[in-house]
C-alpha positions in Angstrom: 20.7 -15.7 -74.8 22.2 -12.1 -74.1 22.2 -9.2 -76.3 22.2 -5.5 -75.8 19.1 -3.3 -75.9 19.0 0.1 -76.9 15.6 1.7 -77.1 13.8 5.1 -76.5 10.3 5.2 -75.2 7.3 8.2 -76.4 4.6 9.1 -75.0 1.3 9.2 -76.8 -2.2 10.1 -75.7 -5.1 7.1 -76.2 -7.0 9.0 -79.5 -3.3 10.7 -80.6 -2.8 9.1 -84.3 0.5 7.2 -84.8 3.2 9.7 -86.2 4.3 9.6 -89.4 8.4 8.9 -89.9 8.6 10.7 -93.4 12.1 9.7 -95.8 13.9 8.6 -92.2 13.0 4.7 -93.1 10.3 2.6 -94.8 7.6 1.7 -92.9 6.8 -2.4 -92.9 3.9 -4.5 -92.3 2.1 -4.3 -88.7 1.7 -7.1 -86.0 -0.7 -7.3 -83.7 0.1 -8.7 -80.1 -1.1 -9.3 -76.9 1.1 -9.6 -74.0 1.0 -10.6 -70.3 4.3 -9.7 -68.3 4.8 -10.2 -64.7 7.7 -8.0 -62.8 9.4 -9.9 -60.1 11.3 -8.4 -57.4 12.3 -8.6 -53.8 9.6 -7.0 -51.0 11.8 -4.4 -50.7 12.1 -3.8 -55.0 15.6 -3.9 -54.5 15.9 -4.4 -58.6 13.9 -1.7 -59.4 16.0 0.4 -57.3 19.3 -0.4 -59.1 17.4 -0.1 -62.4 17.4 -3.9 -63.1 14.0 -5.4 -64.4 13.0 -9.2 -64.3 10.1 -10.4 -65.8 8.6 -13.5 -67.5 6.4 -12.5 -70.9 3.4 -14.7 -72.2 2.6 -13.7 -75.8 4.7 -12.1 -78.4 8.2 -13.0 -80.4 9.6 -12.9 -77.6 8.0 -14.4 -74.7 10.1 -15.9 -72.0 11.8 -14.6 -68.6 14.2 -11.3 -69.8 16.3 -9.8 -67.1 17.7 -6.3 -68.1 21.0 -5.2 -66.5 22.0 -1.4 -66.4 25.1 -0.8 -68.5 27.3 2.4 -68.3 26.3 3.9 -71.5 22.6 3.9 -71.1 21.9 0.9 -73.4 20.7 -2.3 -71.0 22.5 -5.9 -71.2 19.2 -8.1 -72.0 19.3 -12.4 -70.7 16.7 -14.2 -72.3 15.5 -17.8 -70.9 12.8 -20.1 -72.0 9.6 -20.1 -70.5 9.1 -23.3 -68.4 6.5 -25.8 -68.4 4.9 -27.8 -66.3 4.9 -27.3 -62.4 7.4 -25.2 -60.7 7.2 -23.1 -64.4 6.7 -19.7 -62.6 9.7 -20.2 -60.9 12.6 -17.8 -61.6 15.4 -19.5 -63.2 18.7 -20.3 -61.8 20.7 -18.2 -64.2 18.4 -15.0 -63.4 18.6 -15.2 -59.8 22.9 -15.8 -60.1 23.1 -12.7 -62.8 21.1 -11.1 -60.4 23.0 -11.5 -57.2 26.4 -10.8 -59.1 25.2 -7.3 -60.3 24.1 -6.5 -56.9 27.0 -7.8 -55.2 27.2 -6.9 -51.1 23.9 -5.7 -51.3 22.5 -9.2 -52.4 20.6 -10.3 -49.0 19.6 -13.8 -48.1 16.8 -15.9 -47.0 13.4 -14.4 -47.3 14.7 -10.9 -48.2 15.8 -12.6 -51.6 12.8 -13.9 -52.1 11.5 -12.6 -55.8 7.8 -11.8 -56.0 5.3 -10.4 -58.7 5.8 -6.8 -57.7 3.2 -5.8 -60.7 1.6 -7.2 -64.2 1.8 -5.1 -67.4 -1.5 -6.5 -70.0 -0.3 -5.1 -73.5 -2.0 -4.9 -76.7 0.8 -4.1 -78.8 1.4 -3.3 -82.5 4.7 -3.4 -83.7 6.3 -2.5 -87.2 9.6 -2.8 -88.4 11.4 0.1 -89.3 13.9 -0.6 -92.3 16.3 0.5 -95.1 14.6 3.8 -97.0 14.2 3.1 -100.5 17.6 3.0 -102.3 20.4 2.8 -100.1 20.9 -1.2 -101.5 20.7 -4.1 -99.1 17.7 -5.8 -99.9 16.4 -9.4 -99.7 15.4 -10.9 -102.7 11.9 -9.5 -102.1 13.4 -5.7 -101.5 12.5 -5.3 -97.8 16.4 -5.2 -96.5 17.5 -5.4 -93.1 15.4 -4.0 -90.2 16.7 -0.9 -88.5 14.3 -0.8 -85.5 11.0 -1.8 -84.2 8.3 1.0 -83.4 6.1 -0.6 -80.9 3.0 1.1 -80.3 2.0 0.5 -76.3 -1.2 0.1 -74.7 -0.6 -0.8 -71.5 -2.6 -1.8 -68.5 -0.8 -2.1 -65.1 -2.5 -4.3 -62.0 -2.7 -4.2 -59.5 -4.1 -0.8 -59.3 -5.4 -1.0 -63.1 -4.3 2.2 -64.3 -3.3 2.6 -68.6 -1.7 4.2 -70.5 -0.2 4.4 -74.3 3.5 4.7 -75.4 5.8 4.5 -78.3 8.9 2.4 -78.1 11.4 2.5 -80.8 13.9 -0.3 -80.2 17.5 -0.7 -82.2 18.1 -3.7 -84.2 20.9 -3.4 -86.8 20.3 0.8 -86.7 22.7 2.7 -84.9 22.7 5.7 -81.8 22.5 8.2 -84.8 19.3 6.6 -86.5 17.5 6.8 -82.8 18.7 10.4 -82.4 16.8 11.2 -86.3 14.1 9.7 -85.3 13.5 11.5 -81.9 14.4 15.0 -83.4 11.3 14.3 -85.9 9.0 12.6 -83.9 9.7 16.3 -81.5 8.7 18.0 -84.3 5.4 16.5 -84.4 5.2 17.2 -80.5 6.0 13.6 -79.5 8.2 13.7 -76.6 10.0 11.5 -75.1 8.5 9.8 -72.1 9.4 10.8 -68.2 9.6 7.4 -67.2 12.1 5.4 -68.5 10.2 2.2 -68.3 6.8 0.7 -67.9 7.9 -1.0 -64.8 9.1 2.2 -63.3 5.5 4.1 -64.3 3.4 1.1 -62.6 5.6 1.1 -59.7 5.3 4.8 -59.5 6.7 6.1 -55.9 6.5 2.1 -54.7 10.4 1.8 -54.6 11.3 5.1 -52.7 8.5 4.2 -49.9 10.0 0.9 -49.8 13.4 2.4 -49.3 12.3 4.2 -46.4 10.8 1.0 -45.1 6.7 2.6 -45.3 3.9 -0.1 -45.3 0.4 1.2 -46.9 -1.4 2.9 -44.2 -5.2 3.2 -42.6 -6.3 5.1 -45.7 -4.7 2.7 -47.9 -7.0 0.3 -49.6 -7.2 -3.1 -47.8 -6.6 -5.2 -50.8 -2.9 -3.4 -50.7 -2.3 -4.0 -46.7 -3.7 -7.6 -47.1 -1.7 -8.1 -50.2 1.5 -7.0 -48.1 1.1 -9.6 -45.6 0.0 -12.1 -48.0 3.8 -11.3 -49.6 5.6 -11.7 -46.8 4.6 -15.5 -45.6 5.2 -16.2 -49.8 8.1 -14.5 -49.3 9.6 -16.5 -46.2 8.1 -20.0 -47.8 9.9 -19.4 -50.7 13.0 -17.8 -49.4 13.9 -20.5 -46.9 13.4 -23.4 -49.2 16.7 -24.1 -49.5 17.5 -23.8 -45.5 14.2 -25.7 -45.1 16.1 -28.7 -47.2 19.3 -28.5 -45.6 17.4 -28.6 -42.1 19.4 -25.3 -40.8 18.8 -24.1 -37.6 15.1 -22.5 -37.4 14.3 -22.6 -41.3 11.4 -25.8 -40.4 9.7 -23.7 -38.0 9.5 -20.4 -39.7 8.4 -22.3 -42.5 5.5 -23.8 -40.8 4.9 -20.6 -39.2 4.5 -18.8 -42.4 2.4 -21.1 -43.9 0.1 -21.6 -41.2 0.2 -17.2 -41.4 -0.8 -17.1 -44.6 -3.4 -20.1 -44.3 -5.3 -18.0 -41.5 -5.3 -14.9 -43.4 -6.9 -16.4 -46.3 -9.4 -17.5 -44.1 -9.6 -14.3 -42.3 -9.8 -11.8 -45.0 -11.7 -14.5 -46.9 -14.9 -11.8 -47.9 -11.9 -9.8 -49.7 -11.1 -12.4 -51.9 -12.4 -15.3 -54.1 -12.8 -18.4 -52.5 -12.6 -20.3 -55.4 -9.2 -19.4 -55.6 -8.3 -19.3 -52.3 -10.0 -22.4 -50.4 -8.0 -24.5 -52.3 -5.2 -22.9 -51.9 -5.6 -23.1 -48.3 -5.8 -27.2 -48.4 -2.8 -27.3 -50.4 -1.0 -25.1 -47.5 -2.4 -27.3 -44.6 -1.1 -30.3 -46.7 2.2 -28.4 -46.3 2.4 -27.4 -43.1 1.8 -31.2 -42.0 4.9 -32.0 -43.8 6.6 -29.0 -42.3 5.2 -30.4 -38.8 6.5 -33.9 -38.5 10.2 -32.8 -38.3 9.4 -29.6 -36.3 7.3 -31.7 -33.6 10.5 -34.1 -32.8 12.7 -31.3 -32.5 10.5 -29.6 -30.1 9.6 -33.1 -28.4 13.9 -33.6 -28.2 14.3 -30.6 -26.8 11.0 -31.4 -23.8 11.9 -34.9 -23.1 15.9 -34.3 -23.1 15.4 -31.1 -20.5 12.3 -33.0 -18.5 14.6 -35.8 -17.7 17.5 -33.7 -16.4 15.2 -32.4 -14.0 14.5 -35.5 -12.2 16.5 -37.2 -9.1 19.0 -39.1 -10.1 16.7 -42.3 -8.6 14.2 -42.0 -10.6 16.3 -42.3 -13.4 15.9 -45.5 -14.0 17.3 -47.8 -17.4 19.0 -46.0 -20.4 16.1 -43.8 -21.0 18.2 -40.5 -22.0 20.1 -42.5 -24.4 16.3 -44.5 -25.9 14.8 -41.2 -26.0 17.8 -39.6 -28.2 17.8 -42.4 -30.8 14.2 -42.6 -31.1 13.2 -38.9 -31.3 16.4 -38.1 -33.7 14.5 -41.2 -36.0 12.0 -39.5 -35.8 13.4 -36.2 -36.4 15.3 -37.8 -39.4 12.4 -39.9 -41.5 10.3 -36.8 -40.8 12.9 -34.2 -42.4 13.8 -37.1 -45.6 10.3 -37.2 -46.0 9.7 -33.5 -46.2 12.6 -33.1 -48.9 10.6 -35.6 -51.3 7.7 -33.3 -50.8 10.2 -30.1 -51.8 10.9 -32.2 -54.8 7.4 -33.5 -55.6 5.1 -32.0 -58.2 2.3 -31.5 -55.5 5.0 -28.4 -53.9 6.0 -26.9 -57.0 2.1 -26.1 -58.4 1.3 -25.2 -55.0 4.1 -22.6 -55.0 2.8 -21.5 -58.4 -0.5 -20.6 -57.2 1.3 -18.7 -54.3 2.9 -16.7 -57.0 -0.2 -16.2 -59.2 -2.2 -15.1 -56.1 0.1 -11.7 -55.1 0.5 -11.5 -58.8 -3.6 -11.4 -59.4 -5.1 -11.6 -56.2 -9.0 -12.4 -57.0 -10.4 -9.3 -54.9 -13.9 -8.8 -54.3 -16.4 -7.2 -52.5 -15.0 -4.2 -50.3 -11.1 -5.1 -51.0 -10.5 -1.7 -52.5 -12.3 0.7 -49.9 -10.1 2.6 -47.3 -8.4 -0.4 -44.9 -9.6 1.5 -41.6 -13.2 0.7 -42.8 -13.3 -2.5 -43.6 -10.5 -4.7 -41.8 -11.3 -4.0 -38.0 -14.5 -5.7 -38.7 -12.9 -8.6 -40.4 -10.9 -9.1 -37.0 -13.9 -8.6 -34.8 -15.5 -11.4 -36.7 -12.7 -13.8 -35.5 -12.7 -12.3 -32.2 -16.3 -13.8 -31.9 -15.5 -17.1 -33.4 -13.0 -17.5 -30.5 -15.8 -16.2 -27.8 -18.0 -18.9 -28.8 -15.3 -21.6 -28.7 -14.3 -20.5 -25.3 -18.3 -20.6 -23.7 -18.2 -24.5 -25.2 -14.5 -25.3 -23.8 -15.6 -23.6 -20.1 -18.8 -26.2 -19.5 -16.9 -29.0 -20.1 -14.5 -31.6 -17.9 -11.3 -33.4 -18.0 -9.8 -34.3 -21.3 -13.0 -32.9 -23.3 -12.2 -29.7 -21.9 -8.4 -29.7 -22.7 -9.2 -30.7 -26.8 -12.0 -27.9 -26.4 -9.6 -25.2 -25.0 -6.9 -26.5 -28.3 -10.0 -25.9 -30.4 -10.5 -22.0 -28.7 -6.6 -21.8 -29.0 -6.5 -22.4 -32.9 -9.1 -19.7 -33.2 -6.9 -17.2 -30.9 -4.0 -18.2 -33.2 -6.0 -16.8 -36.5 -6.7 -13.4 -34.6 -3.0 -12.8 -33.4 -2.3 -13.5 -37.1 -4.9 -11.0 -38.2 -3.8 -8.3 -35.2 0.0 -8.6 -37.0 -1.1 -8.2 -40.3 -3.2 -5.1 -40.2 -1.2 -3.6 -37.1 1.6 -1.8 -39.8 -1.4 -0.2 -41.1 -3.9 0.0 -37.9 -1.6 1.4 -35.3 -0.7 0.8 -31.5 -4.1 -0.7 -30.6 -3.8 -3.9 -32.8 -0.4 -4.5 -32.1 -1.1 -4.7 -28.3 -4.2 -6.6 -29.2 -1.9 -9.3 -31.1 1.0 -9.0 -28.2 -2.5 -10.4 -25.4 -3.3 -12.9 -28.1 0.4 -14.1 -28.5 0.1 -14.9 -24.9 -2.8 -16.8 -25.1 -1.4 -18.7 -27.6 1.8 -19.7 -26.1 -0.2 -20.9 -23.0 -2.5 -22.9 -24.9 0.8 -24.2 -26.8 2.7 -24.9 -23.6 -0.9 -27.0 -22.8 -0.5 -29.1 -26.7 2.6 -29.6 -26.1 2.6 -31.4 -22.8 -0.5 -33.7 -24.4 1.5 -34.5 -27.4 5.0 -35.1 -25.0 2.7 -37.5 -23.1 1.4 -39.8 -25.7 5.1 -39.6 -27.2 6.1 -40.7 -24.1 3.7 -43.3 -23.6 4.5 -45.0 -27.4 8.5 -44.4 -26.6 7.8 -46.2 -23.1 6.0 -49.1 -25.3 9.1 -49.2 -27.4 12.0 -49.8 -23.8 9.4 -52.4 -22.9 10.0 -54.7 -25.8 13.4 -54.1 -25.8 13.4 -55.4 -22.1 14.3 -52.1 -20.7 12.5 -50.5 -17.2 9.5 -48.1 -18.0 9.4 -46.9 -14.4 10.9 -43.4 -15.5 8.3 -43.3 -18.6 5.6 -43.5 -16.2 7.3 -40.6 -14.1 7.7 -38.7 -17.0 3.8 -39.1 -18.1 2.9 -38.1 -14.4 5.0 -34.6 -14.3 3.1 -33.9 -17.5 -0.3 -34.0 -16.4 0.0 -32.7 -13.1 1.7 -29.3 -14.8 -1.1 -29.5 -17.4 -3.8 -30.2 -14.4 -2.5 -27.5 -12.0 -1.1 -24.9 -13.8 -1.1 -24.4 -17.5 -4.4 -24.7 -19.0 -5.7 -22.2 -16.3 -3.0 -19.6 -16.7 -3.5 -20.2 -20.6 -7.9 -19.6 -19.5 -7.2 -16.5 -17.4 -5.1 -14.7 -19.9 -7.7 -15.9 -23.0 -10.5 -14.5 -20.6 -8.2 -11.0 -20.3 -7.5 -10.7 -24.5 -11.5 -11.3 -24.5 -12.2 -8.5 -22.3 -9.7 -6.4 -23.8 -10.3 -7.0 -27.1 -9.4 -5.2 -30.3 -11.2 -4.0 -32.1 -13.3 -2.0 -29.6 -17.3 -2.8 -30.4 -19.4 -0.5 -31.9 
């Protein structure tokens, strides 16, 4: 449904009573209603920038998804779509997101930057009357009341996340006209109600939000945590959500950021995990692991493709031995293939689309606790120190042991090393130069320790594949060559460069203690 909205908003104080409207109309019955609304935009609030609102409204006549578009005069152009049910309801709807891209034209982006996000959530306890006909100017129904002018909504609004209220007046046209709203404002001024600064209650919750965010500011060290985890938390949403579609169509990339995302956001629940609810979150984080494996399967042949293809380039020409370029392309792109079909059943299943509703009710609501809002400076160094530790104790266990107990060991150190890279990135916008160079050192580590998976996972892929030439009758001499170069460059080379440079983040590690 579209219509046009014109409407005027007043501001009130809490204890001011509601002004009278004297001979302008008749006054009918009041409603009482309570309202949860929650504003959706991109990271950036590119809508609320080009004064265009989207929301989806629980409670009320009216509840649904409304997008307001600015038109030239002032008034707004107002779409209205059902709320959905079921999972996948807090999705935006297809029509919103297309109106929205066509008003914005050019500056429309893509991918995660497109992603739409709660941005805030308006609670409002609202009483609304209808403003119709005065007495005697003909018109009425067959019980006298006549057609209704406006609605006079009277606003008490809280705004989350930061929880601040306030009260309003909104007068809103029906079948009045510009002239009625003018009346009415001249009187209500001369009862010293004036109209409001801000032109909507998005605008006053979002207060300075969309000018930082067009200057490209993050919240800083005094900020509270709860806002610089919150930040982070939006962006992994917002590349999950964002890339769906190039995560279906398997474009170039869009798997692995995917996975990367989700296994971000998965460590920073766990991280920052004294700052929020684990009721909430812990399951949350199960569901995201169960994505991430789907995410994994396809990623894991590409990556094994790309390994195997350039491993066997590199070898003589004599040991070359049996179609094995050709055995490893058709297996690993099966692979590759059932992995990514199986992946866009889960994109289509149930299980995805709740999950991506409790990724949207979590920046919308996060469940804070404890010391979420105190200054971040204070409380999130120690959060990261805490998983510094956890990887100090992983690496004194990994360093007493031998052989293949010691690689799974040092994997076991390197997940943990993984979680505080995550954690350097997230607060380092906020933090400063110290943890960003702290998460640059742990990015190392991580990549050696990766270079050390990888080579175990390329071998026992190798090994299967070479399982597979033998019953088709084929030579396995080059699989076993294959198998060889792997361990010796895990044995000789990679896990100690990856223990040397884990020993150097360790000893250079950020936070400092105190």
């Amino acid at each position: 449904m579209r219509q046009v909205e014109t409407e005027r908003k007043f501001h009130l104080d809490p204890d001011d009573p509601l002004p009278a409207l004297g001979d302008l109309v008749r006054v009918g019955p009041a409603r009482e209603l309570r309202m949860r609304a929650v504003y959706v935009d991109t990271r950036d609030l590119l809508l609320a920038r080009n004064r265009i609102t989207l929301r989806r409204r629980e409670g009320g006549y009216d509840e649904g998804w409304h997008l307001k578009l600015p038109r030239p005069d002032g008034s707004r152009l107002e779409v209205h779509a059902p709320l959905g049910r079921g999972p996948g309801r807090l999705r935006v709807p297809t029509g919103h997101r297309t109106e929205v891209a066509a008003a914005l034209g050019e500056a429309w982006p893509a991918g995660a930057d497109a992603a739409l996000l709660p941005v805030a959530v308006l609670r409002t306890h609202r009483v609304e009357i209808d403003l119709l006909d005065p007495v005697g100017s003909g018109g009425e129904d067959a019980a006298g009341a006549g057609p209704v002018l406006a609605q006079l909504c009277d606003d008490t609004v809280t705004a989350l996340p930061r929880g601040s209220g306030w009260r309003e007046l909104e007068v809103e046209l029906v079948e009045g006209d510009d002239a009625l709203l003018d009346r009415i404002t001249e009187h209500l001024a001369g009862q010293g109600v004036e109209v409001a600064d801000n032109p909507s209650k998005l605008a006053r919750a979002l207060g300075e939000r969309p000018e930082r965010a067009a200057r490209g500011e993050r919240p800083g060290a005094d900020a509270p945590a709860a806002e610089v985890v919150l930040a982070h938390l939006s962006a992994q949403v917002a590349v999950i959500l964002g890339r769906e579609d190039d995560v279906r169509a398997d474009a170039p990339d869009a798997v692995h950021k995917a996975r990367v995302a989700t296994r971000r956001l998965r460590s920073a629940l766990r991280t920052f995990r004294r700052l929020l609810d684990p009721d909430v979150t812990e399951p949350l984080r199960a569901e995201l692991r169960w994505y991430a494996t789907a995410l994994g399967r396809p990623r894991d042949a590409e990556v094994m493709r790309e390994r195997m293809l350039t491993a066997i380039d590199e070898l003589p020409v004599e040991q070359v031995v049996g179609p094995v370029p050709q055995r490893l392309r058709t297996e690993l792109d099966a692979r590759h293939d059932q992995a990514h079909a199986a992946l866009a059943g889960v994109l289509d299943g149930d299980r995805y689309l709740l999950m991506t509703d409790r990724l949207v009710e979590l920046l919308a609501e996060p469940p804070w606790r404890g010391r979420a809002h105190r200054p971040a400076q204070d409380v999130l160094p120690s959060l990261v120190a805490a998983a510094v530790e956890r990887v100090r104790a992983d690496r004194d266990v990994a360093a007493r042991a031998e052989g293949a107990e010691r690689v799974r060991l040092f994997h076991e150190a390197r997940k943990k090393a993984k979680a505080v890279r995550y954690a350097c990135e997230a607060v380092a916008p906020a933090l400063g130069d110290g943890a960003a160079a702290a998460a640059q050192r742990w990015e190392l580590v991580t990549e050696a320790f990766g270079e050390v998976q990888d080579s175990v996972v390329a071998e026992e892929w190798l090994r299967e594949l070479g399982h597979v030439a033998a019953g088709a009758g084929e030579e396995t001499y080059t699989y076993g060559v294959l198998v060889g170069r792997e361990e010796a460059r895990r044995e000789e080379r990679t896990l100690e460069a990856g223990e040397q440079l884990l020993d150097d983040a360790l000893d250079h590690a950020w936070p400092p203690a105190r």
